[in-house]
C-alpha positions in Angstrom: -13.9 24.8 -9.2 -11.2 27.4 -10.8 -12.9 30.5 -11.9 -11.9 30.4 -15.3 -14.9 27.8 -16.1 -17.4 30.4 -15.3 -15.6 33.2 -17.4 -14.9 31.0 -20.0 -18.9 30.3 -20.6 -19.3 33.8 -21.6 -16.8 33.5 -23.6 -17.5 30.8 -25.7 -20.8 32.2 -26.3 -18.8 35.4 -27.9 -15.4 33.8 -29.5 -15.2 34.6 -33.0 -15.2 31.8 -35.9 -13.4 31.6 -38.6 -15.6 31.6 -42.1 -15.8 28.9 -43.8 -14.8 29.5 -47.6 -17.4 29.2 -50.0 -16.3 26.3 -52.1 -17.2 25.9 -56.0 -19.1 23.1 -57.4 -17.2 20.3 -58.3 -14.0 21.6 -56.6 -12.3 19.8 -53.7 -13.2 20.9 -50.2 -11.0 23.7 -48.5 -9.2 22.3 -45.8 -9.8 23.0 -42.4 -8.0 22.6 -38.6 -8.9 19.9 -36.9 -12.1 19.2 -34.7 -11.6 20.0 -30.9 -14.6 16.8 -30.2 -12.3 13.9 -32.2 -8.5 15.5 -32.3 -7.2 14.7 -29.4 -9.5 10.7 -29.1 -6.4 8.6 -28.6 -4.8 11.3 -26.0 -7.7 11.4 -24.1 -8.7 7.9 -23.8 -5.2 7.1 -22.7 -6.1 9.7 -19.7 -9.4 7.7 -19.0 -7.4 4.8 -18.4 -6.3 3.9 -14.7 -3.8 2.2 -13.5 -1.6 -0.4 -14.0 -3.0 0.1 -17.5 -2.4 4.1 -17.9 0.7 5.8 -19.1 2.5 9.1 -19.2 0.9 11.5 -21.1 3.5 14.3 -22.1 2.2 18.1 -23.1 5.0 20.4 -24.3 4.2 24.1 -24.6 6.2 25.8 -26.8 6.7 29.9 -27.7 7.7 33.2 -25.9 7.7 35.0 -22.9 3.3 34.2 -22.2 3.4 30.9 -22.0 6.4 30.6 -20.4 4.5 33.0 -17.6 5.7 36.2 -18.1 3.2 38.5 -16.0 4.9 42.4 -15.7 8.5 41.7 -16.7 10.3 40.5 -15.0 7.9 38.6 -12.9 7.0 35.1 -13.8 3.6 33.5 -12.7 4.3 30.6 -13.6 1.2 29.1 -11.7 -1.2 31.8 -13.1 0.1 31.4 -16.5 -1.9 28.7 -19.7 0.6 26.0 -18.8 0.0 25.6 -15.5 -4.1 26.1 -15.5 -4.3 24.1 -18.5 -2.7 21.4 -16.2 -4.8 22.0 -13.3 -7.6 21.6 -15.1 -6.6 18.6 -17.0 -6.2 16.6 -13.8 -9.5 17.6 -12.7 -10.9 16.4 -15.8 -9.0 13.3 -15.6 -8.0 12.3 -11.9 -6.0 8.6 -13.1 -4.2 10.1 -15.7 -0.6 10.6 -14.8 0.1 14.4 -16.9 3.3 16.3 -17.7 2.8 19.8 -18.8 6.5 20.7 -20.4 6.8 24.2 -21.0 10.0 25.0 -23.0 9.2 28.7 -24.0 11.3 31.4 -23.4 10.5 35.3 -23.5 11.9 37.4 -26.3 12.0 34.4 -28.9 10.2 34.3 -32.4 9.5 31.0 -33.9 12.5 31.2 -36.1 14.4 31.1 -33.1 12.0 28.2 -31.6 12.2 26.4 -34.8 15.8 26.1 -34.3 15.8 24.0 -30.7 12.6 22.4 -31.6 14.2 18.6 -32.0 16.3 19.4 -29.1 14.3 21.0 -26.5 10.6 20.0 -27.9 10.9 16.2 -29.3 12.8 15.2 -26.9 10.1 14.7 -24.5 8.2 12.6 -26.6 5.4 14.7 -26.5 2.0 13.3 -26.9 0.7 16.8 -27.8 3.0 20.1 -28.9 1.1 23.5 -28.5 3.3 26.5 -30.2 2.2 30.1 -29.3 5.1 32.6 -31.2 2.5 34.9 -32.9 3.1 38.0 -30.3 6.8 38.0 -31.3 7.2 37.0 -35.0 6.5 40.9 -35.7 10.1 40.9 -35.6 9.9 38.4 -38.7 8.3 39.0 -42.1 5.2 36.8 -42.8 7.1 34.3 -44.9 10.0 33.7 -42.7 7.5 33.3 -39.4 5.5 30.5 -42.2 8.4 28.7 -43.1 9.5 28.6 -39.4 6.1 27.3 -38.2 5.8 24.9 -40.7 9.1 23.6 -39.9 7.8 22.8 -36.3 4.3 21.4 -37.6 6.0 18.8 -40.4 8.6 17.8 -37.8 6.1 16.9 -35.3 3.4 15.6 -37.4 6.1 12.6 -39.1 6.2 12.0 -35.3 2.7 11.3 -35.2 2.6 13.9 -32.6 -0.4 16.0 -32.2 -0.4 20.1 -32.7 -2.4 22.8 -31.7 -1.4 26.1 -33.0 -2.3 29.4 -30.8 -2.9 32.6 -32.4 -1.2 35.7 -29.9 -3.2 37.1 -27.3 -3.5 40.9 -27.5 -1.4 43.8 -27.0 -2.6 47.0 -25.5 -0.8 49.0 -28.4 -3.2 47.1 -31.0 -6.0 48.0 -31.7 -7.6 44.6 -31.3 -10.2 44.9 -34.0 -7.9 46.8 -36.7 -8.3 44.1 -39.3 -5.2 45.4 -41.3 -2.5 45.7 -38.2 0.2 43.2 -38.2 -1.2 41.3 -35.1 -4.1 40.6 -36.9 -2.3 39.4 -39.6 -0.5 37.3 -37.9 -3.3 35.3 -36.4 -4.6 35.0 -39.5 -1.4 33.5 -40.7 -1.5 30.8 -37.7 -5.5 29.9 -38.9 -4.3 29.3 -42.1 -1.5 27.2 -41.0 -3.5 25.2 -38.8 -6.0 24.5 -42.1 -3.4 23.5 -44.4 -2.2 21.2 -42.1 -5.3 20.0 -40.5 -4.1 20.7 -37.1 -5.5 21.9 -33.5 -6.0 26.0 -33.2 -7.0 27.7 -30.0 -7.7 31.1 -31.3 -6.4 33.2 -28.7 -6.8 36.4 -30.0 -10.8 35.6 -31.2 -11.5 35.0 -27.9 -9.8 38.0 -26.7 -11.7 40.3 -29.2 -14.9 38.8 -28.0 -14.4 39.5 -24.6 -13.8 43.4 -25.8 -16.4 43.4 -27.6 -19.0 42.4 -25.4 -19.1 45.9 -24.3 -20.3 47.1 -21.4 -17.5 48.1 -20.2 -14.8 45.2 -20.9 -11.6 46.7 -21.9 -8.7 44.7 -22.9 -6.9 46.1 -20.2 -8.6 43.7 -18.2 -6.8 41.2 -19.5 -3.6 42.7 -19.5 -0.9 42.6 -17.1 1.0 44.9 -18.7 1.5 46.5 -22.4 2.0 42.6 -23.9 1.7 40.0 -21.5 -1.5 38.9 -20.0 -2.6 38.8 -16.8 -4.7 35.9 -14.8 -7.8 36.6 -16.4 -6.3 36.5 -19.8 -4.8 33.0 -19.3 -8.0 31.8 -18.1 -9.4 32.9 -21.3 -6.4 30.6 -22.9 -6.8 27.6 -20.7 -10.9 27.4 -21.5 -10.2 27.2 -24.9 -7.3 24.4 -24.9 -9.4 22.6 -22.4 -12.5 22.7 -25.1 -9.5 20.0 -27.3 -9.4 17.7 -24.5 -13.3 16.7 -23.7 -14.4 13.8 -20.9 
């Protein structure tokens, strides 16, 4: 059993979630992201299934330099990195299913940049599922060029029919991590609010993060960190507990 089960009990217990908005009488309900217990029903019962009547089941994880297992630059950990965890523990969950994990990120790209190979390096595959992490780097963009490239990615998977799950950044030692107004922050609010209008998956990275600082006690982000930007092992444990909540038995 990997470790990351037993930190991420605590964790859940802490992760922050979002509010729900307080909707008028009479006016149509807010929409929200999708449910992690009934998203992901077809994918997973299509890894229940064994064979000769199972099929390929294609993850692609797309983004930047995290989740394609940047550790302290330039190391790459690639088997201590979301990807690869979120794989291991996949199989355990589902020992018949036959799993690809695809990662196509690349470090130093924002999601404009990702947007623009996201047919060629991301469809592809015919992915079953598409997770997008790009919230660390699209500082570099303004808000509304980092939405309209995000959107780009959800619309053109979604007429696919392909499932999405959206990941807001994990954290950054220069941020403070609960400055509500600094620009990581407001990023992962943008990706929560993308993941509502379009009713898609969200593993709230940097929720989950924050909780584990703010347990106190001691718990520093630095624990998390591998260095200034990039997380280290415990950090993608954190990650992989939460995408493994989308895919239940």
């Amino acid at each position: 059993m990997f470790a990351f089960r037993k930190l991420s009990l605590a964790v859940a217990a802490l992760a922050v979630t979002a509010m729900v908005p307080v909707i008028a009488k009479g006016a149509e309900p807010a929409p929200k992201p999708a449910s992690p217990s009934t998203y992901l029903a077809n994918v997973t019962a299509e890894m229940k299934k064994a064979w000769p009547n199972n099929r390929i089941i294609n993850i692609v994880v797309h983004g930047h330099s995290v989740p394609a297992g940047f550790f302290a630059t330039p190391k790459v950990d690639t088997f201590n990195a979301y990807p690869h965890l979120l794989h291991v523990g996949l199989k355990e969950r589902f020992p018949n299913a036959v799993i690809n994990v695809i990662v196509t990120a690349k470090g130093g790209e924002q999601s404009e940049q990702g947007a623009a190979r996201f047919e060629r390096d991301v469809l592809t595959h015919n992915p079953d599922v598409i997770l997008i992490d790009y919230g660390l780097n699209d500082r570099a963009l303004t808000l509304d060029r980092a939405e309209r490239a995000w959107s780009s990615m959800i619309e053109k998977a979604k007429a696919k029919n392909i499932k999405v799950i959206l990941l807001t950044p994990t954290g950054d030692l220069a941020v403070d991590i609960n400055n509500d107004g600094d620009d990581l922050n407001q990023r992962a609010n943008q990706i929560r609010r993308l993941a509502a209008k379009y009713q898609v998956g969200l593993v709230d990275s940097y929720a989950a993060f924050k909780a584990y600082v703010n347990q106190g006690q001691g718990h520093k982000l630095a624990d998390l960190m591998s260095q200034r930007n990039h997380p280290n092992r415990q950090g993608h444990e954190i990650v992989t507990a939460k995408l493994l909540e989308w895919f239940p038995q």
